[in-house]
PyMOL CGO cylinders between C-alpha atoms (Angstrom):
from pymol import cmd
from pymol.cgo import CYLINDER

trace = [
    CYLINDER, -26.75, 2.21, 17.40, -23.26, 0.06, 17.14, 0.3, 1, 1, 1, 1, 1, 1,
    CYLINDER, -23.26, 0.06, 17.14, -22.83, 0.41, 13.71, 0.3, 1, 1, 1, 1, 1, 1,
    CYLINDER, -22.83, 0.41, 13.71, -22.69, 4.39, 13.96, 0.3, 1, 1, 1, 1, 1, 1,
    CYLINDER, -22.69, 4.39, 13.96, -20.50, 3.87, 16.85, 0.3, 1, 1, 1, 1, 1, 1,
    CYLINDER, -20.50, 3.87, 16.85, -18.20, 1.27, 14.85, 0.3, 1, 1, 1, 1, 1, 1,
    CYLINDER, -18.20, 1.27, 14.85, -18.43, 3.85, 11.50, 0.3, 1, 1, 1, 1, 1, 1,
    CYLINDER, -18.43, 3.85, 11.50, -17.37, 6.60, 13.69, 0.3, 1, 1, 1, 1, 1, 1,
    CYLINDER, -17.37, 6.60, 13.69, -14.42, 5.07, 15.30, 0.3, 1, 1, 1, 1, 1, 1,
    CYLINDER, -14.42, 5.07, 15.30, -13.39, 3.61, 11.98, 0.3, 1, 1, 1, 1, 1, 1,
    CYLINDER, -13.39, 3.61, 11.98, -14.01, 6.43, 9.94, 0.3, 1, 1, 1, 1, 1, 1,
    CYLINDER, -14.01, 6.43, 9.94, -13.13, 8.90, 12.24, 0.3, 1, 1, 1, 1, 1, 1,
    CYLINDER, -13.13, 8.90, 12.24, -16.49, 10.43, 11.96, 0.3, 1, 1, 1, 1, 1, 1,
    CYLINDER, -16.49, 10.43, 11.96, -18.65, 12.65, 13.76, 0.3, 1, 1, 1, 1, 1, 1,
    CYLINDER, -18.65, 12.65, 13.76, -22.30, 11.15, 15.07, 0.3, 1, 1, 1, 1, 1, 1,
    CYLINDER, -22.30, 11.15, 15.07, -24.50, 12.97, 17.09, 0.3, 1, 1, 1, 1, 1, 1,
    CYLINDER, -24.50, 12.97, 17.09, -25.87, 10.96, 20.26, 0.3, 1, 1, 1, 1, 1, 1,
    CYLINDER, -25.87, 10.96, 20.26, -28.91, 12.06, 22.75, 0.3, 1, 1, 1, 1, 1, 1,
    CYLINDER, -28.91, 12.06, 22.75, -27.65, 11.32, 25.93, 0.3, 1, 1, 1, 1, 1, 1,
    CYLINDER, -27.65, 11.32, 25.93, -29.16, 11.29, 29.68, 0.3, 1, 1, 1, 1, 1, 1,
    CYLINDER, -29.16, 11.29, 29.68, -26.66, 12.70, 32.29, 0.3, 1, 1, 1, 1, 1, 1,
    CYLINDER, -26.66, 12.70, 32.29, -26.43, 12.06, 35.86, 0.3, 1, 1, 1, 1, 1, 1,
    CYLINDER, -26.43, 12.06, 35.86, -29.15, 14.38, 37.07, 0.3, 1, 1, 1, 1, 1, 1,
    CYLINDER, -29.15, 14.38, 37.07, -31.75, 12.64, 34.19, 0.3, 1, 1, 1, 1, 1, 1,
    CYLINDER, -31.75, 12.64, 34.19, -30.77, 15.81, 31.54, 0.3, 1, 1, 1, 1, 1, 1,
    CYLINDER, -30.77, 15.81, 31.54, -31.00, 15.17, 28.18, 0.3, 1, 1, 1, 1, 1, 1,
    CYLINDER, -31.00, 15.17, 28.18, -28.45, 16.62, 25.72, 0.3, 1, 1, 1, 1, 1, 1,
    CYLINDER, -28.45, 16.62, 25.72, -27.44, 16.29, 22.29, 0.3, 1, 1, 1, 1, 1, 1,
    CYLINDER, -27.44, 16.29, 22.29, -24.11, 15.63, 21.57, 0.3, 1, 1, 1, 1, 1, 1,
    CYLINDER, -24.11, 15.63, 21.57, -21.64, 16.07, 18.44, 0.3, 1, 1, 1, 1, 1, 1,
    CYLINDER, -21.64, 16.07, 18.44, -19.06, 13.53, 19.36, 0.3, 1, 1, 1, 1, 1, 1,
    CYLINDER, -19.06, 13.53, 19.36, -16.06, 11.61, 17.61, 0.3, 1, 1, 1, 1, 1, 1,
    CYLINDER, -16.06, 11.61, 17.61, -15.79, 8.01, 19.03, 0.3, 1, 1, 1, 1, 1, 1,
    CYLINDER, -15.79, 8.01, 19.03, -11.87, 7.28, 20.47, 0.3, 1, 1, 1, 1, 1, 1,
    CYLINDER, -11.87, 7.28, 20.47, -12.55, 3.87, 21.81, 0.3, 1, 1, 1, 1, 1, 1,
    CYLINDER, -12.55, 3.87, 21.81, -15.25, 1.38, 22.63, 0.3, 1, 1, 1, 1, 1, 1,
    CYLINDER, -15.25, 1.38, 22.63, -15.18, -0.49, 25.82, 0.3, 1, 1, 1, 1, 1, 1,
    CYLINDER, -15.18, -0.49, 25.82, -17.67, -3.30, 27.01, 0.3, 1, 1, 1, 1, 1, 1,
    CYLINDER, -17.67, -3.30, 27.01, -20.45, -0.79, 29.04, 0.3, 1, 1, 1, 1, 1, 1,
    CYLINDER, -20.45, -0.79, 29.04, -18.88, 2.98, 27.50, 0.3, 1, 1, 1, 1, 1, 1,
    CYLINDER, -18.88, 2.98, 27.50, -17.50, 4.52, 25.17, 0.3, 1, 1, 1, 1, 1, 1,
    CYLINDER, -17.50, 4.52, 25.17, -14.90, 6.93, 25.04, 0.3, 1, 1, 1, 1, 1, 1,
    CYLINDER, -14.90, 6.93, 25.04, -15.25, 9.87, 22.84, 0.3, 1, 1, 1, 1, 1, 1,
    CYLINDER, -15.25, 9.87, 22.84, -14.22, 13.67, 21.82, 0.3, 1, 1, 1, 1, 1, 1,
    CYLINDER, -14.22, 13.67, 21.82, -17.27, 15.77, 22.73, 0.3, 1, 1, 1, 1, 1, 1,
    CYLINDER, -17.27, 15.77, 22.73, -17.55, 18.95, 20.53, 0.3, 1, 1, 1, 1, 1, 1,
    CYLINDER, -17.55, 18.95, 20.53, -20.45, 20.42, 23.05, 0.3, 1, 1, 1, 1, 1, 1,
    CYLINDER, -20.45, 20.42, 23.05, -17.81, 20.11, 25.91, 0.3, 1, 1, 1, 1, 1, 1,
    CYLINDER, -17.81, 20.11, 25.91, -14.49, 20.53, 23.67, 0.3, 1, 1, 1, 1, 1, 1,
    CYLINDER, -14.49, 20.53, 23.67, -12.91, 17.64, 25.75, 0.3, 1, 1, 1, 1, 1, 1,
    CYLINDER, -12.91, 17.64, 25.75, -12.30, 14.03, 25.88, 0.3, 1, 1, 1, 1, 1, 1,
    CYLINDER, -12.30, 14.03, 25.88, -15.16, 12.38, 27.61, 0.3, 1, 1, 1, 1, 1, 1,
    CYLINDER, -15.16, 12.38, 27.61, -16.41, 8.90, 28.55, 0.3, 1, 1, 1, 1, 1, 1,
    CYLINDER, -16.41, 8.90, 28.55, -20.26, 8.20, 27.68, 0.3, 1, 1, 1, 1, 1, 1,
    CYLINDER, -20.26, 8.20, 27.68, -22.02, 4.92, 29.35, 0.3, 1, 1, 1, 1, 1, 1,
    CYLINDER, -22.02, 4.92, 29.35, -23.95, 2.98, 26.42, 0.3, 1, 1, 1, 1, 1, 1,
    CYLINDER, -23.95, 2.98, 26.42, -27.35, 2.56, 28.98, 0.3, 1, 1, 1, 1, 1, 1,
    CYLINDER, -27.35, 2.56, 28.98, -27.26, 6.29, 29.08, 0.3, 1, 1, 1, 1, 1, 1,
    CYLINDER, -27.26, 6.29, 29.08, -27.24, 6.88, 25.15, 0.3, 1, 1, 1, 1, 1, 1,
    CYLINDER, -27.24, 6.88, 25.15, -30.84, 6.84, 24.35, 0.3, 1, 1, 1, 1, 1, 1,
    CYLINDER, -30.84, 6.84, 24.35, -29.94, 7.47, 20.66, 0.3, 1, 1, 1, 1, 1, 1,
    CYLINDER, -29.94, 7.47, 20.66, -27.39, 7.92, 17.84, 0.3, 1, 1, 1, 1, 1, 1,
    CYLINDER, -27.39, 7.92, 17.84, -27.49, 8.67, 14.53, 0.3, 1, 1, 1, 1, 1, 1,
    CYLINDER, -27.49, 8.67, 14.53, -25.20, 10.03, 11.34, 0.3, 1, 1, 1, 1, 1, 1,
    CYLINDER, -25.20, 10.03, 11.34, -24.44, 14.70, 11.48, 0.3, 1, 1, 1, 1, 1, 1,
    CYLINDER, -24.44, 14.70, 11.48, -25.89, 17.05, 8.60, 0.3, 1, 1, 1, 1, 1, 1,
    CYLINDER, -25.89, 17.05, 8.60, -22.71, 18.52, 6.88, 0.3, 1, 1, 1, 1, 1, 1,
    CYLINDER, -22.71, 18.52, 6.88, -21.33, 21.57, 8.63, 0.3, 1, 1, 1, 1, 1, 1,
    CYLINDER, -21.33, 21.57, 8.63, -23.21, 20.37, 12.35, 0.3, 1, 1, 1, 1, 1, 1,
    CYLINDER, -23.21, 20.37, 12.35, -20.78, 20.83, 14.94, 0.3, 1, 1, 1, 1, 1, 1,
    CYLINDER, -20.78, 20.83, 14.94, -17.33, 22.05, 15.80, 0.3, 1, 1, 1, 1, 1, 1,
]
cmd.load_cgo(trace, "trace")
């Protein structure tokens, strides 16, 4: 899970993440990492076209986009 994290914030790549919201929703998510902190991560969200901070327990997985997925 880190390293895609680490390759997108390096890279400035786009990984797609399933994550658990709030009110126990899953959703997939095309996002760009910004900056990792200790318990989140901060990220551009193509679902929600905004800047948006993601809390690692809530990421139940990541993993690398097919070419021409997303925004």
């Amino acid at each position: 899970m880190m390293y895609f994290m680490n390759r997108s914030l390096h890279d400035k790549e786009k990984i797609m993440i399933y994550y658990m919201d709030s009110d126990n929703r899953v959703t997939q998510r095309i996002i760009r990492v910004i900056q990792m902190e200790v318990h989140s991560i901060v990220a551009f969200c193509y679902y929600r076209r905004q800047i948006r901070t993601f809390r690692l327990n809530n990421i139940l997985s990541v993993g690398p986009t097919k070419k021409g997925v997303g925004a």
